[in-house]
VOVO-783269 format. One record per atom (N, C-alpha, C, CB): residue in one letter; x negated, z, y negated. Coordinates in steps of 0.05 Angstrom, whole numbers, plus 32768, in hexadecimal, padded with zeros to 4 digits. Glycine has a CB too. Layout:
! residues N
AXZY/...
! end
This chain:
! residues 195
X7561825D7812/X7578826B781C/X7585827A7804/X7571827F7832/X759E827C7807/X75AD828477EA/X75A982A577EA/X75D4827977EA/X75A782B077D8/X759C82CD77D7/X75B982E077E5/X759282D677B1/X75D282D677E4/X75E182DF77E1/X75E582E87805/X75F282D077CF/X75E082CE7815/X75DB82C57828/X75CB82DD7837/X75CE82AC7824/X75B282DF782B/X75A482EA7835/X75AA8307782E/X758F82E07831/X75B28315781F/X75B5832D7819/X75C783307835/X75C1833377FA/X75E183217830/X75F6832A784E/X75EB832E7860/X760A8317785A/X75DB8323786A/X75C783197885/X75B283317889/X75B382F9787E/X75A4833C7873/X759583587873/X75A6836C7883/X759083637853/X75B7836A7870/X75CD8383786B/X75DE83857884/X75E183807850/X75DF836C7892/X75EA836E78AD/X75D7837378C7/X75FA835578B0/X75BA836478C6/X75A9837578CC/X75A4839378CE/X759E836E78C3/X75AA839F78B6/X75A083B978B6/X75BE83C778BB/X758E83C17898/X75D883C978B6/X75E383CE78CA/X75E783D278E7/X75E883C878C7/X75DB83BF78F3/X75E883B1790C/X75CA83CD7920/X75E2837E790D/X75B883C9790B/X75A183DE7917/X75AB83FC7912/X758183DA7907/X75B8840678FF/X75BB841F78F7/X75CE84197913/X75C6842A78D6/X75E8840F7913/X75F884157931/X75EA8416794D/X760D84007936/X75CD84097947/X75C6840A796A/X75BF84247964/X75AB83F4797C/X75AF842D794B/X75A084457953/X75AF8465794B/X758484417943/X75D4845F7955/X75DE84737955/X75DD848A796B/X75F2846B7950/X75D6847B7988/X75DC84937999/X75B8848F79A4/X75FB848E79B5/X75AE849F79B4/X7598849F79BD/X759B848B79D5/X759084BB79C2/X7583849179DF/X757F847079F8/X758F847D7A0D/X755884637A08/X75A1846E7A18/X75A884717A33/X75C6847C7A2B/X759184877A47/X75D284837A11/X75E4848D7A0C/X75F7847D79FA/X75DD84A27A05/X7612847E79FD/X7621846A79F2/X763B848179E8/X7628844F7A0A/X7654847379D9/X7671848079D9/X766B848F79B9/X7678849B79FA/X7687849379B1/X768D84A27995/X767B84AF7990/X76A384B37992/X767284CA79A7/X765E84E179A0/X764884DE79B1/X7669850079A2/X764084CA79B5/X762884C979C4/X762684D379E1/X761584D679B7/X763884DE79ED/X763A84F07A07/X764684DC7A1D/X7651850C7A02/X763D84BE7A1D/X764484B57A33/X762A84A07A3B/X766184AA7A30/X761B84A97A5C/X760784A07A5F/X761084807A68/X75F884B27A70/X75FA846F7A66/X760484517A6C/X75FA84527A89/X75F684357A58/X761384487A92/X7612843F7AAF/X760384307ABA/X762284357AB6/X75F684307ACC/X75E1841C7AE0/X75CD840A7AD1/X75F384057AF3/X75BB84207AC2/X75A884157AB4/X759884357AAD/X75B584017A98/X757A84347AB5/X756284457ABE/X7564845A7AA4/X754184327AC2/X7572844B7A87/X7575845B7A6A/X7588846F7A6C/X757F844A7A52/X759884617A7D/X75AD847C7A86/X75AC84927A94/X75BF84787A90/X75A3848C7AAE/X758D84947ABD/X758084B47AAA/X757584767AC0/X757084A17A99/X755A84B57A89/X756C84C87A7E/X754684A67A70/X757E84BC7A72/X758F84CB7A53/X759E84E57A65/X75B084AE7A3F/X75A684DF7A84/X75B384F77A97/X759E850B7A98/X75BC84EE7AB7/X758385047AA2/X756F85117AA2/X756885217A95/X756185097AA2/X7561851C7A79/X7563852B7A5F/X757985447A5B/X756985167A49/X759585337A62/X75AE854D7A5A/X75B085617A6F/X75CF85427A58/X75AB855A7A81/X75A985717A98/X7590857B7AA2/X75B585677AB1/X757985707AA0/X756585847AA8/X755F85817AC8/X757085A27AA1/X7570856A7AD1/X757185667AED/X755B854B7AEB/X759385607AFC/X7547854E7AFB/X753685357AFD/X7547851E7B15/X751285417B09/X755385287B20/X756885157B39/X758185087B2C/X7578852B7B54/X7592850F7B0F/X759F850A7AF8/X75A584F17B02/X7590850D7ADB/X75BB84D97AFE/X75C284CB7AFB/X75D784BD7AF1/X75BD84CC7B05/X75E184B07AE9/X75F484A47AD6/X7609849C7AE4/X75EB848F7AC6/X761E84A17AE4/X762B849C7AFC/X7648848E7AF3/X762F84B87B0D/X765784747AE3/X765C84617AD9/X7673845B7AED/X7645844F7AD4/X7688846B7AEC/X76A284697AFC/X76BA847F7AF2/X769B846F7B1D/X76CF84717AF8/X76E484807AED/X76EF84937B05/X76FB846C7AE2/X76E1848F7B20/X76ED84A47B35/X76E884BC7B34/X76E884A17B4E/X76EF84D87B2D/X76F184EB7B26/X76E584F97B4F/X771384EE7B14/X76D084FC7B58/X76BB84F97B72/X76B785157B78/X769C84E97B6C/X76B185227B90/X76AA852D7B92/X7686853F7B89/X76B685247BA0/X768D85537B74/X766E85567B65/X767D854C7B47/X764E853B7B75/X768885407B3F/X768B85407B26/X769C854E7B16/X768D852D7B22/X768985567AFB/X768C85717AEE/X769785667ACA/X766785867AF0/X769385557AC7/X769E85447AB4/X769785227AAA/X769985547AA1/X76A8851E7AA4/X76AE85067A98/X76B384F67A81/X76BA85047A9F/X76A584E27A6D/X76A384D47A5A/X76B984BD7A57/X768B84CC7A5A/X76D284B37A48/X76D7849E7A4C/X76DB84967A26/X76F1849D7A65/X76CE84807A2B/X76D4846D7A10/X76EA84567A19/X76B4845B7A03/X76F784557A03/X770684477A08/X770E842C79ED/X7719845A7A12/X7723841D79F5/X772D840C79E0/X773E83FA79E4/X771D840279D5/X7759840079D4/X777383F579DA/X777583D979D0/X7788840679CE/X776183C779C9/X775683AE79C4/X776D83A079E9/X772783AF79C2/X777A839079E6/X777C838079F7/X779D83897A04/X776283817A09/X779E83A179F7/X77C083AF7A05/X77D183B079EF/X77C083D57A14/X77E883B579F6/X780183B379DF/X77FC83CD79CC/X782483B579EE/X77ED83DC79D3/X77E483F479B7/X77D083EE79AA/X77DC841279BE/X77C683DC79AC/X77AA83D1799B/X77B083D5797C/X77A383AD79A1/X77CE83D27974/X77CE83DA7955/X77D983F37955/X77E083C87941/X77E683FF795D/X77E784197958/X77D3842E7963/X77FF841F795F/X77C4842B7979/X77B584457983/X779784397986/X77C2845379A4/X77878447797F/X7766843E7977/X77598453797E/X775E84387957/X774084597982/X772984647974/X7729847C7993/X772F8473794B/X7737847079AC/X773C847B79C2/X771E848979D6/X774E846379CF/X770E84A179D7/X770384A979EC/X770884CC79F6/X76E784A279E6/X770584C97A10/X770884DF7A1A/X76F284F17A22/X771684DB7A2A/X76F9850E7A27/X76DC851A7A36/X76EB85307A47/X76C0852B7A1C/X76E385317A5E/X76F1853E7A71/X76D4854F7A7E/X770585287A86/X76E8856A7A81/X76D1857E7A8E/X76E685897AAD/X76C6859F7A71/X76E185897AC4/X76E6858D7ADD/X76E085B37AD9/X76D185777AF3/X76CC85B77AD2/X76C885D47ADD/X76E185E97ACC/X76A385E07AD5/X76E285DD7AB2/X76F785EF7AA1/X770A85E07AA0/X76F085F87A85/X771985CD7AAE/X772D85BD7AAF/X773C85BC7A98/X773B85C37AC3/X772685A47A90/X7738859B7A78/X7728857F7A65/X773D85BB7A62/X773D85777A59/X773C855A7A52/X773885547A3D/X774F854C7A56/X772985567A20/X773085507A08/X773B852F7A02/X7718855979F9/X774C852179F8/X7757850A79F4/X775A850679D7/X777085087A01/X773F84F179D0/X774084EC79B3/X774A84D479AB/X772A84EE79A7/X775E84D57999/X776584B4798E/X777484B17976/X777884A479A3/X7774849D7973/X77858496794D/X77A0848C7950/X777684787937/X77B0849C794B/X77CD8493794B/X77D78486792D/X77DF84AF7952/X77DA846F7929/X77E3845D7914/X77C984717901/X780C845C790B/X77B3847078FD/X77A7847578F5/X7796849278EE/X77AF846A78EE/X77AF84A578F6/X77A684BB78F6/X778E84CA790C/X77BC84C678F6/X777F84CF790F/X776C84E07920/X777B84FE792E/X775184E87909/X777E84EF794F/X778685107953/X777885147971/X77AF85187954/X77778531797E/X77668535798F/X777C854579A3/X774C85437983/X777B853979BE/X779D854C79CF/X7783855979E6/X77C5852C79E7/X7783857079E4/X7773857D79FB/X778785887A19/X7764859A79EC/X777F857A7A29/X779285827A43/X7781859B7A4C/X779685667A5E/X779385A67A57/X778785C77A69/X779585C17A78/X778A85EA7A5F/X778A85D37A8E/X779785DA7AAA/X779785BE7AB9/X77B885E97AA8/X777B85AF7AB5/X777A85997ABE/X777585957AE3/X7766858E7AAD/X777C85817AF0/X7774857C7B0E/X776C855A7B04/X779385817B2B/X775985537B17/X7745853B7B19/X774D853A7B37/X7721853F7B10/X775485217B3A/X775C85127B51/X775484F47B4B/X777C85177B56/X773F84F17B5B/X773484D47B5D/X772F84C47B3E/X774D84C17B6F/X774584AA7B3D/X774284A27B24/X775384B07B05/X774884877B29/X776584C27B0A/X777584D07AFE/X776984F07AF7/X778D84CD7B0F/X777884F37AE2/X777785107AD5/X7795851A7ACD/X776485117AB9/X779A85327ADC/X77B2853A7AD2/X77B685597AC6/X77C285357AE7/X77BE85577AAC/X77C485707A9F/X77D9857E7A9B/X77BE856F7A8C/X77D685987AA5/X77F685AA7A9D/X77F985AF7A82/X77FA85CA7AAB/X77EA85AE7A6C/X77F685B57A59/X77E285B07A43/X780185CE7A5C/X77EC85A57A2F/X77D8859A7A1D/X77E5859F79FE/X77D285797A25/X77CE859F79ED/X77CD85A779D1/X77C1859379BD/X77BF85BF79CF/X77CB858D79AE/X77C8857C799F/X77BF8581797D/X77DD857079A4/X77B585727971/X77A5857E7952/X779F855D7948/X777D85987957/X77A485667930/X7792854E7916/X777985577918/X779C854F78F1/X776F8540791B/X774F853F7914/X7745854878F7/X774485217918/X775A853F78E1/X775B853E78CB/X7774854278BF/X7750852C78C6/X7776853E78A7/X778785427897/X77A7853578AA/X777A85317879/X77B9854378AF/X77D0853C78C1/X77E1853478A9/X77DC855678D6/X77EF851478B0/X77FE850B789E/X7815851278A1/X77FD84F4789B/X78268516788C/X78448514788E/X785484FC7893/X784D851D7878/X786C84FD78A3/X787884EA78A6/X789884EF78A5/X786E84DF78BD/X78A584E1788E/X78C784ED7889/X78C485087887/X78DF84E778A3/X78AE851A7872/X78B78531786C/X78A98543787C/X78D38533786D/X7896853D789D/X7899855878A6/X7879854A78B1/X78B8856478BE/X7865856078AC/X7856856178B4/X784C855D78D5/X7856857178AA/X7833854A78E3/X7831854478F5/X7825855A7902/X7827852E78F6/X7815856678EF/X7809857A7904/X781985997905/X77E7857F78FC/X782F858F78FC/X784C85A97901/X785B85A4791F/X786C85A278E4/X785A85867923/X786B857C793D/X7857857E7950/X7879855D793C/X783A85737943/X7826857D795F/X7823859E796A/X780585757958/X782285AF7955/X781F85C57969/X783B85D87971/X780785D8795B/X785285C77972/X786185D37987/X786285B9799A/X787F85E1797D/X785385A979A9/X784E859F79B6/X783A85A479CF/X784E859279A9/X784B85A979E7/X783385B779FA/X783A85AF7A19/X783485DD79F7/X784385947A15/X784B85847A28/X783085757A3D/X785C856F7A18/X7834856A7A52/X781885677A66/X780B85517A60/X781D85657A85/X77F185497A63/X77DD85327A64/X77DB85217A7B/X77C4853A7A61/X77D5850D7A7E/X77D284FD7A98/X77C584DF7A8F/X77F284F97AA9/X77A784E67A9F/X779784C87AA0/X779A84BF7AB7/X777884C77A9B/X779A84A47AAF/X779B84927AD0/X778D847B7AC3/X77C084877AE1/X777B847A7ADB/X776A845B7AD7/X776E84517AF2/X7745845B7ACF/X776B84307AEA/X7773841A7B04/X7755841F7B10/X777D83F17AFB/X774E84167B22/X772884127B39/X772783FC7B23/X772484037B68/X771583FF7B17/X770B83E47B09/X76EB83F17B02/X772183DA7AE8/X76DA83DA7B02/X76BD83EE7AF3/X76B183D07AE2/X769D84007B13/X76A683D17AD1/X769F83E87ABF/X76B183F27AAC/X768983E37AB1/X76C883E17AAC/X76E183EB7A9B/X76FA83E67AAF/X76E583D97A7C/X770C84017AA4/X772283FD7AB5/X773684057A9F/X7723840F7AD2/X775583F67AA1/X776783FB7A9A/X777084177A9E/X777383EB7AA2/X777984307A83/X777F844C7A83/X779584537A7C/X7770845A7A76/X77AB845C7A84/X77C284637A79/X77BF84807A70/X77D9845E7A8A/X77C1847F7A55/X77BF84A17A4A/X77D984AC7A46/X77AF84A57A2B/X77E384BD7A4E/X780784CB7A51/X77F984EB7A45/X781C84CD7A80/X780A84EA7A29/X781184FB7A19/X782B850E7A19/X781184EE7A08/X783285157A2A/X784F851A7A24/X7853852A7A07/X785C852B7A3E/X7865852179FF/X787D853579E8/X786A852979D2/X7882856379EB/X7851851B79CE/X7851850779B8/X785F84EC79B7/X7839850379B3/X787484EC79AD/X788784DE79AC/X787C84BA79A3/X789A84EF7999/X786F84B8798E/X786584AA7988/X784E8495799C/X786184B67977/X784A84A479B1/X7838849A79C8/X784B84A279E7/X781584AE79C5/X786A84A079E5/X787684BB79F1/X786C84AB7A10/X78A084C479EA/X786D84917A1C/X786F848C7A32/X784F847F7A33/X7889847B7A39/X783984947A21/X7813848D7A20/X780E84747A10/X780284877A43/X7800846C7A19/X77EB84637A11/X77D884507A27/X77E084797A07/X77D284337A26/X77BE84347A32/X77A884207A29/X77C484327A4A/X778B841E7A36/X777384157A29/X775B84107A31/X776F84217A1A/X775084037A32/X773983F97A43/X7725840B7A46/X772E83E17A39/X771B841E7A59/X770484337A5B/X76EE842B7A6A/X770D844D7A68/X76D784327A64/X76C4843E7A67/X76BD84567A77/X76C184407A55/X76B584597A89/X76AD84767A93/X7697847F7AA1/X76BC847F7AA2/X768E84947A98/X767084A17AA9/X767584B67AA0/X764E84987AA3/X766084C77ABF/X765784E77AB6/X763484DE7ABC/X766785087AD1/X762884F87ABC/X760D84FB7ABF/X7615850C7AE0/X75FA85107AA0/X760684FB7AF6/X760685187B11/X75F285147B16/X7618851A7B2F/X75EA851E7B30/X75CE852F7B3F/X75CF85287B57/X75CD85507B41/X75B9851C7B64/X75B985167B7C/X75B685357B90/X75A385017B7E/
! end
């Protein structure tokens, strides 16, 4: 076998293992905070974060009676934003109503936190949301992005179709112009609940 061959082949080996062994068992998504749906690892991994031995993984985008937050990974692979908007997941908390919305706009990293959120079924709707660079905020024609994001304080709104294990999400940004009529992208969703 040609050495060259085989070096790739290591090296993609030992990659491919460093990525499985990024999140712990039963846990998947950007930051590890989303348990896998209908499988006993997930199960476990709820168990662990809550302290509840009844814990379960619960792998739906319906926003249910009892649920206190929500994980969604996502990816604009397959929709007309696939080149401009990337690197799409959400985390939604019910008790402090509110939404954090992470994603890459033409490359930049930015994070829009909705407040004054209501959860209704498959949807999330926000009165008023704030927006930030993850990082370094690029300029564009002269004026800084993260100058136009924070006088921006216009509302959030998720909507997913009934689909499982992935459903189509429309993410609505208002007054980011660049996403002005959202965003949408194939999700993922679970919380951890309690019997």
């Amino acid at each position: 076998m040609n050495k060259s061959l085989l070096l790739c082949l290591l090296l993609a080996a030992a990659i491919g293992a460093a990525r499985a062994e990024v999140c712990p068992d039963g846990l998947e998504g950007p930051d590890c905070g989303m348990c896998i749906g209908g499988s006993a690892i997930g199960d476990a991994a709820c168990v662990n974060m809550t302290d509840y031995a009844s814990a379960f993984c619960y792998s739906n985008h319906t926003w249910a009676d009892g649920s206190t937050s929500k994980t969604y990974d996502c990816s604009t692979e397959g929709t007309d934003y696939a080149g401009t908007v990337d690197g799409v997941w959400a985390q939604c908390y019910a008790d402090v109503k509110k939404c954090d919305v992470h994603f890459a706009l033409a490359g930049s990293p930015l994070t829009c936190s909705g407040l004054n959120c209501a959860f209704d079924d498959g949807a999330v709707f926000c009165s008023y949301t704030k927006c930030k660079c993850d990082a370094t905020c690029p300029t564009m024609n002269g004026v800084s992005l993260g100058y136009l994001l924070e006088r921006m304080t216009g509302k959030t709104a998720i909507r997913c179709e009934a689909s499982w294990p992935e459903a189509l999400c429309s993410f609505e940004i208002e007054g980011l112009s660049a996403a002005s009529e959202g965003f949408q992208a194939y999700c993922k969703a679970a919380e951890c609940r309690k019997w």
